[in-house]
Biotite code that builds the C-alpha atoms (Angstrom):
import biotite.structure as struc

atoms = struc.array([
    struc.Atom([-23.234, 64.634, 132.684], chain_id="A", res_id=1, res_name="UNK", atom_name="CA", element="C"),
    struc.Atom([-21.899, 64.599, 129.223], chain_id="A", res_id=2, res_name="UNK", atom_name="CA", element="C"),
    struc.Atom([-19.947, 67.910, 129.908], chain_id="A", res_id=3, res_name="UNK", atom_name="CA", element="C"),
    struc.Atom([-18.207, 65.508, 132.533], chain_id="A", res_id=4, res_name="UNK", atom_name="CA", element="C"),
    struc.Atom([-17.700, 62.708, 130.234], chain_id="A", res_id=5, res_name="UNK", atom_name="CA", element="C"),
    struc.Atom([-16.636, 65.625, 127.437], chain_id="A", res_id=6, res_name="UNK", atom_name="CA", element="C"),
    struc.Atom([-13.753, 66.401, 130.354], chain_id="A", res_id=7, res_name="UNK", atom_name="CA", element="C"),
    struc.Atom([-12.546, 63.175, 131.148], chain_id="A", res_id=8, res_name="UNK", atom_name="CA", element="C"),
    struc.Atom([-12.180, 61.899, 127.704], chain_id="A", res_id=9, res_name="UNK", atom_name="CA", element="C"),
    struc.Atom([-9.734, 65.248, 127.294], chain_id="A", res_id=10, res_name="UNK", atom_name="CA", element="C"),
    struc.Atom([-8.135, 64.447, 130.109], chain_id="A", res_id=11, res_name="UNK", atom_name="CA", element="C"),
    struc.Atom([-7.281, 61.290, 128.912], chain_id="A", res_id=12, res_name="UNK", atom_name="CA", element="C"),
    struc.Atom([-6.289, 61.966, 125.944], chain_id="A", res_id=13, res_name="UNK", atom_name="CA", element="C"),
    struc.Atom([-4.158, 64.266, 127.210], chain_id="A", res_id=14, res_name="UNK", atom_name="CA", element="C"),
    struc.Atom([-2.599, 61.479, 129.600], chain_id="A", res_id=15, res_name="UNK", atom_name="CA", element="C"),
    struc.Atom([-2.150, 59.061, 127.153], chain_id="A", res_id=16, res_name="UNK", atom_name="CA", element="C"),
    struc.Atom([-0.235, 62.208, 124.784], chain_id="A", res_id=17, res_name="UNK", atom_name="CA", element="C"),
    struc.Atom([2.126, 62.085, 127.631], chain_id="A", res_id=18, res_name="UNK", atom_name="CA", element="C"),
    struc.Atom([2.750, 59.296, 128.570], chain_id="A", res_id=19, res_name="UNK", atom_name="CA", element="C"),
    struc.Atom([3.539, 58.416, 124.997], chain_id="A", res_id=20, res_name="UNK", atom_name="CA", element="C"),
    struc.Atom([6.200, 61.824, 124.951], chain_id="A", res_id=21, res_name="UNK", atom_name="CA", element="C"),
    struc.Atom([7.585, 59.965, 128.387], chain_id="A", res_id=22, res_name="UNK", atom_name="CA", element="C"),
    struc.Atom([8.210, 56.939, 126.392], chain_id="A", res_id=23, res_name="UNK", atom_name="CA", element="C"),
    struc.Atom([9.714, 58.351, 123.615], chain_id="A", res_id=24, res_name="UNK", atom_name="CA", element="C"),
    struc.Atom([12.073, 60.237, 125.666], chain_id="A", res_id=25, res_name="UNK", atom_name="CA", element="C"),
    struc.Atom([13.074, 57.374, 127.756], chain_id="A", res_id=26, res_name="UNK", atom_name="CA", element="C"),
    struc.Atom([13.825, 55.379, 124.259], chain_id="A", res_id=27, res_name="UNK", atom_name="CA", element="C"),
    struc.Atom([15.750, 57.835, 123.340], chain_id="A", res_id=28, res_name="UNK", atom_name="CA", element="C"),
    struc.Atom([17.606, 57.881, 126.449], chain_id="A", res_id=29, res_name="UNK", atom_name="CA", element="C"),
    struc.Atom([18.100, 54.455, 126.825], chain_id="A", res_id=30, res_name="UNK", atom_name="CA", element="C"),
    struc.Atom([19.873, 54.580, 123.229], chain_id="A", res_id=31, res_name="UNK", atom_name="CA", element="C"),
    struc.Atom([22.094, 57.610, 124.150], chain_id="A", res_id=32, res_name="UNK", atom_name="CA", element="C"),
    struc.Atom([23.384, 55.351, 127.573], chain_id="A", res_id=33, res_name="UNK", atom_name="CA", element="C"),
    struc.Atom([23.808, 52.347, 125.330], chain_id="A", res_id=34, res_name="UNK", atom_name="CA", element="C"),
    struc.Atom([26.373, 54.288, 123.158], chain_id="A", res_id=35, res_name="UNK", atom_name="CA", element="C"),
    struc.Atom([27.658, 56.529, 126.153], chain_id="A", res_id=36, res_name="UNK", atom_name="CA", element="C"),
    struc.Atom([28.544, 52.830, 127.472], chain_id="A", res_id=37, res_name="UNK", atom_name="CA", element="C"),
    struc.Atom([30.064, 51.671, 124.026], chain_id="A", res_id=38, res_name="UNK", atom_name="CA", element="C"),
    struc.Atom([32.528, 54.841, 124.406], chain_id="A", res_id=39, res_name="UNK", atom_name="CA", element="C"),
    struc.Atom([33.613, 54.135, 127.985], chain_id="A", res_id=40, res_name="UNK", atom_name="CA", element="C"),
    struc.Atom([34.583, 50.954, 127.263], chain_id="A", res_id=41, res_name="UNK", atom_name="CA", element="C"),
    struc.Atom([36.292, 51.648, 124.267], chain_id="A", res_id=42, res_name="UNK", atom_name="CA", element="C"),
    struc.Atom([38.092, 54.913, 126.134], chain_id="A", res_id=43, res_name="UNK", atom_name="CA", element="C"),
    struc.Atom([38.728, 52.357, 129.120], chain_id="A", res_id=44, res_name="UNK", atom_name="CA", element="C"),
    struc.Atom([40.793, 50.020, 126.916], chain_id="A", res_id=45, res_name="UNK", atom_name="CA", element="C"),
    struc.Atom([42.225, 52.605, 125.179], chain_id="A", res_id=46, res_name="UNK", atom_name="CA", element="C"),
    struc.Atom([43.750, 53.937, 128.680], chain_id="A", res_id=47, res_name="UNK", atom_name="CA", element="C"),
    struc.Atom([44.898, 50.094, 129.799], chain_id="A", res_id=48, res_name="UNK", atom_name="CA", element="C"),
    struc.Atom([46.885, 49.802, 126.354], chain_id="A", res_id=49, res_name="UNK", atom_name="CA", element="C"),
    struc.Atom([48.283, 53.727, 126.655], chain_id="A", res_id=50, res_name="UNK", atom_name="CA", element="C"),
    struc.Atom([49.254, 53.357, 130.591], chain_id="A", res_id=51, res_name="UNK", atom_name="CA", element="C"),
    struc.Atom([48.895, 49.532, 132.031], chain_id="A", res_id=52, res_name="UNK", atom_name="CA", element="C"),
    struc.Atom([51.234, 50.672, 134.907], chain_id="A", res_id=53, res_name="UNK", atom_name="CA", element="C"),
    struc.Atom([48.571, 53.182, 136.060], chain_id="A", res_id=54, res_name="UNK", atom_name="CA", element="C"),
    struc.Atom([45.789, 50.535, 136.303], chain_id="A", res_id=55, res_name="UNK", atom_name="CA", element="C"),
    struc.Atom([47.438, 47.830, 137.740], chain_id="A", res_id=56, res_name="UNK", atom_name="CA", element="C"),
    struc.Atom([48.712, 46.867, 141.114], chain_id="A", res_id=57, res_name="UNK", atom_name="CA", element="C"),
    struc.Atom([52.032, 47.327, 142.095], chain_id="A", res_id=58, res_name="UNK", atom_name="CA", element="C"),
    struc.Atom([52.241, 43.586, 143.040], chain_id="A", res_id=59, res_name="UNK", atom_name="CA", element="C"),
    struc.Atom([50.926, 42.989, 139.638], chain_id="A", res_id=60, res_name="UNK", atom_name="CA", element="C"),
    struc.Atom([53.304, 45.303, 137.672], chain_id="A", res_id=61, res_name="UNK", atom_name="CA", element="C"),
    struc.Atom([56.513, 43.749, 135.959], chain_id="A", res_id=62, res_name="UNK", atom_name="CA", element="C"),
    struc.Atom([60.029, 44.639, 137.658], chain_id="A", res_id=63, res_name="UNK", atom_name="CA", element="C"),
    struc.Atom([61.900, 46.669, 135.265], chain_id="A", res_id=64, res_name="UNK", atom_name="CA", element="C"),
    struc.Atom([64.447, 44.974, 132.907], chain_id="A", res_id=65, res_name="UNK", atom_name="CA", element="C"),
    struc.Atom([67.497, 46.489, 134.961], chain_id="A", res_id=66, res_name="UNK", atom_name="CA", element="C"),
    struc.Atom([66.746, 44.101, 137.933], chain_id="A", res_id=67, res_name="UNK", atom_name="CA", element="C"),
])
């Protein structure tokens, strides 16, 4: 009985070591999206100010100054 007990207390501990790695590495993912979003909005911006034709309608677009 206390060889059983012995096993399930390993067991777990071993569960609980896990799940704790899990969390860590879901923190740490959760932080890398955060910034990965931070740069695609800044890189999105940066492409509206560089080509504002490209993401825009055509109905939306300016006529050129010759007409």
């Amino acid at each position: 009985m206390e060889e059983r007990l012995n096993e399930l207390e390993i067991r777990y501990m071993q569960q609980e070591e896990t799940i704790q790695e899990l969390n860590e590495i879901i923190c740490r993912q959760e932080l890398l999206l955060e910034q990965l979003r931070r740069d695609f909005a800044t890189l999105k911006e940066q492409f509206m100010v560089m080509s504002p034709s490209v993401s825009r309608d055509s109905d939306q677009e300016e006529p050129p100054p010759h007409y």
